[in-house]
C-alpha positions as CSV (number, residue, x, y, z in Angstrom):
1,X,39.5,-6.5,-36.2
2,X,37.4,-4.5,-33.5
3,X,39.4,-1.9,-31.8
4,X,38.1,-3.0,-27.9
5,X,35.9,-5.3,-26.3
6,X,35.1,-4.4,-22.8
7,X,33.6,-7.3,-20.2
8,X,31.8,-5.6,-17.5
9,X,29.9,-6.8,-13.9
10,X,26.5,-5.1,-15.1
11,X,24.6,-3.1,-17.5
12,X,25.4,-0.2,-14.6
13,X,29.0,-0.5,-15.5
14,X,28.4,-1.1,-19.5
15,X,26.6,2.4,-19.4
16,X,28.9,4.4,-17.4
17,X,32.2,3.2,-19.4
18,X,30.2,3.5,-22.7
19,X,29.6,7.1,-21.7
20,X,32.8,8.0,-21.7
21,X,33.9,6.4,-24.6
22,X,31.1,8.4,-26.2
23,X,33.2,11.2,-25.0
24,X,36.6,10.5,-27.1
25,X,36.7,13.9,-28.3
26,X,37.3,15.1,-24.7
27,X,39.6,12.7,-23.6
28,X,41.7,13.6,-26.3
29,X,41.5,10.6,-29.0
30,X,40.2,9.8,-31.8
31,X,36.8,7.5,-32.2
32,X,37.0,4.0,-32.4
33,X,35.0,0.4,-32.5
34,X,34.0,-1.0,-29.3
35,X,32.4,-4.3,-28.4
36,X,30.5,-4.5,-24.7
37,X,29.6,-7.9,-22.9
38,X,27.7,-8.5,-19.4
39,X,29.0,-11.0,-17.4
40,X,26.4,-13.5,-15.9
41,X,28.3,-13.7,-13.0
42,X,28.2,-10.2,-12.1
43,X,31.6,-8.9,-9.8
44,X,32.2,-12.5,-8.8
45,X,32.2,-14.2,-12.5
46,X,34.4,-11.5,-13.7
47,X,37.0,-12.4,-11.2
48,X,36.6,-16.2,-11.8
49,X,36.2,-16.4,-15.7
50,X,36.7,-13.0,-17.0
51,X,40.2,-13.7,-18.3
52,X,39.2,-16.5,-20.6
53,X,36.1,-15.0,-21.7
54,X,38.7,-12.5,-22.8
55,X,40.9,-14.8,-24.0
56,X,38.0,-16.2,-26.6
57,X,37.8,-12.1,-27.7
58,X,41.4,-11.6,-28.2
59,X,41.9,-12.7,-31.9
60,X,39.2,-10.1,-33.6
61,X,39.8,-7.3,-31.1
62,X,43.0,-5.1,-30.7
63,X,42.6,-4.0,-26.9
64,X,40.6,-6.2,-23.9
65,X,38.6,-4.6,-20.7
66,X,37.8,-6.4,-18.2
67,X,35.7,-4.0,-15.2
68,X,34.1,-4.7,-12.4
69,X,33.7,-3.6,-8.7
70,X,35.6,-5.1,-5.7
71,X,32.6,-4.7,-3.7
72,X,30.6,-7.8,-4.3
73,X,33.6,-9.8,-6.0
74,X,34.1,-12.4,-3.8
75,X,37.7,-11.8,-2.8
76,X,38.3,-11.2,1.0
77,X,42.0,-11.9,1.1
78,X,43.5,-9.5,-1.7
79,X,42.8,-5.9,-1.9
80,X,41.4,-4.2,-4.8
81,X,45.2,-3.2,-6.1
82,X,46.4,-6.4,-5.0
83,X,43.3,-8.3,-7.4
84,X,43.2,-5.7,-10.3
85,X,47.2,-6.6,-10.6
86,X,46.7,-10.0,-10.5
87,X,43.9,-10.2,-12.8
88,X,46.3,-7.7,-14.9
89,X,49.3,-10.5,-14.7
90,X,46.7,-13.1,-15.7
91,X,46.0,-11.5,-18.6
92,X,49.0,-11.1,-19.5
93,X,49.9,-14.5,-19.1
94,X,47.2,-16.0,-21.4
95,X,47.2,-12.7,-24.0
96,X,50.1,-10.8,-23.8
97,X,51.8,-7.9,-25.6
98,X,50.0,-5.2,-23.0
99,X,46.9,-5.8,-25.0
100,X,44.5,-6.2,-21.7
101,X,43.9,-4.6,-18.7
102,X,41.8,-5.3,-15.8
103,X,40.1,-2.5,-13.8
104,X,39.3,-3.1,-10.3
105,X,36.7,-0.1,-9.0
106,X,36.9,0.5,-5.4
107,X,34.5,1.8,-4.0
108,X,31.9,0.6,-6.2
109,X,30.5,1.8,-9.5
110,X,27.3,2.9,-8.3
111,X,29.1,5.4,-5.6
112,X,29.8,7.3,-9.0
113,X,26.2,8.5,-9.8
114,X,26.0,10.5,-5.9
115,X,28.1,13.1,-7.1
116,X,26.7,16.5,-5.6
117,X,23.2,17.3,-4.7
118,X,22.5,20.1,-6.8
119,X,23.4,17.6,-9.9
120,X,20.9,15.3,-8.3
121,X,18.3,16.7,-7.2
122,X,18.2,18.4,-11.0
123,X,18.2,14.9,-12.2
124,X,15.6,13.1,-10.2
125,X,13.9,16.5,-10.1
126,X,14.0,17.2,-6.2
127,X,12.1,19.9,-4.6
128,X,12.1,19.2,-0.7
129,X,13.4,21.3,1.6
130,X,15.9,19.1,2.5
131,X,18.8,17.5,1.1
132,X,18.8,14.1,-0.7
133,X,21.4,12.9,1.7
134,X,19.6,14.1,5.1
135,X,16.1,12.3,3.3
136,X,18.8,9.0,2.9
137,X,19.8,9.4,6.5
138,X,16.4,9.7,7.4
139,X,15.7,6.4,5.8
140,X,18.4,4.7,7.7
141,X,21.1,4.8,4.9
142,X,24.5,5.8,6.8
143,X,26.1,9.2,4.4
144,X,30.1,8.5,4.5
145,X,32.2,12.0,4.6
146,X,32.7,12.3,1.2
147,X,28.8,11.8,0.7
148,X,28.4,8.2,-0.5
149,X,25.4,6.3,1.1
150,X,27.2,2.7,2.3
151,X,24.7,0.9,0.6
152,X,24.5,3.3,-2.5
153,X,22.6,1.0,-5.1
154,X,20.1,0.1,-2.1
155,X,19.6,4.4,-1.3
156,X,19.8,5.2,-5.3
157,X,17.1,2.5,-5.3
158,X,15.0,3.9,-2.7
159,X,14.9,7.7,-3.8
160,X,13.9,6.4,-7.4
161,X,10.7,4.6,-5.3
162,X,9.6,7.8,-3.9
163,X,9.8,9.8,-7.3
164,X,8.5,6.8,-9.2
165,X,11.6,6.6,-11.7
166,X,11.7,3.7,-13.6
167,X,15.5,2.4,-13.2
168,X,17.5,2.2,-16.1
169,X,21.1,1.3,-16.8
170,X,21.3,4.0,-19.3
């Protein structure tokens, strides 16, 4: 038996969960098997069918992810709490014994990559003289407080077109 399957909304999501996992040492466990799957459906599917996909996973794998963003899901009446519990209590319901757990990421996974400039601009290699965020304002994209673009797969997107970076998952 596999030790964890994982169902994410996107190769985006696979990557930046499978990086961490890559990472055992430093969250403070040992290593151990896991199994990834890409919903068609993206956000939306895995709020639809995600359960029962996991369902179908549950008899050769100990532990069951189920990620995605709220953003995109399709949900306008719950809140992203109020859907990641009740995907939670439908797991429950068809798996049981607190072997699955749904994860609800609000906002969405792409906000994760804008972390600071100086970590950008190293990474896409950025020499202007000025900031990646000003250069996203200046291209329309609206820079929230805490630094996200609103649209941050469409600005993330947009600076990899100007420095002709080939967009990858990984």
């Amino acid at each position: 038996m596999a030790d964890l399957f994982v169902l994410t909304a996107d190769k985006n999501m696979q990557y930046a969960i499978a990086g961490g996992i890559a990472r055992h040492h430093a969250l403070g466990t040992a290593g151990f098997s896991v199994e990834y799957d890409v919903h068609i459906g993206r956000d939306g599917g895995v709020r639809t069918t995600g359960v029962d996909m996991l369902k179908l996973q549950s008899s050769t794998h100990a532990k069951l992810l189920l990620v995605m963003d709220f953003d995109g899901c399709g949900t306008d009446h719950l809140s992203a709490l109020d859907l990641e519990r009740d995907l939670d209590s439908r797991l429950d319901a068809v798996i049981g014994g607190r072997r699955a757990k749904a994860i609800v990421v609000a906002p969405e996974c792409d906000c994760w990559i804008w972390g600071s400039d100086n970590s950008m601009s190293s990474i896409v290699g950025w020499e202007r003289d000025t900031s990646i965020r000003d250069w996203i304002r200046s291209r329309g994209f609206q820079v929230h407080e805490h630094g996200n673009p609103s649209r941050p797969t469409q600005a993330i997107e947009e600076l990899f077109r100007l420095k002709r970076i080939h967009r990858s998952p990984s």
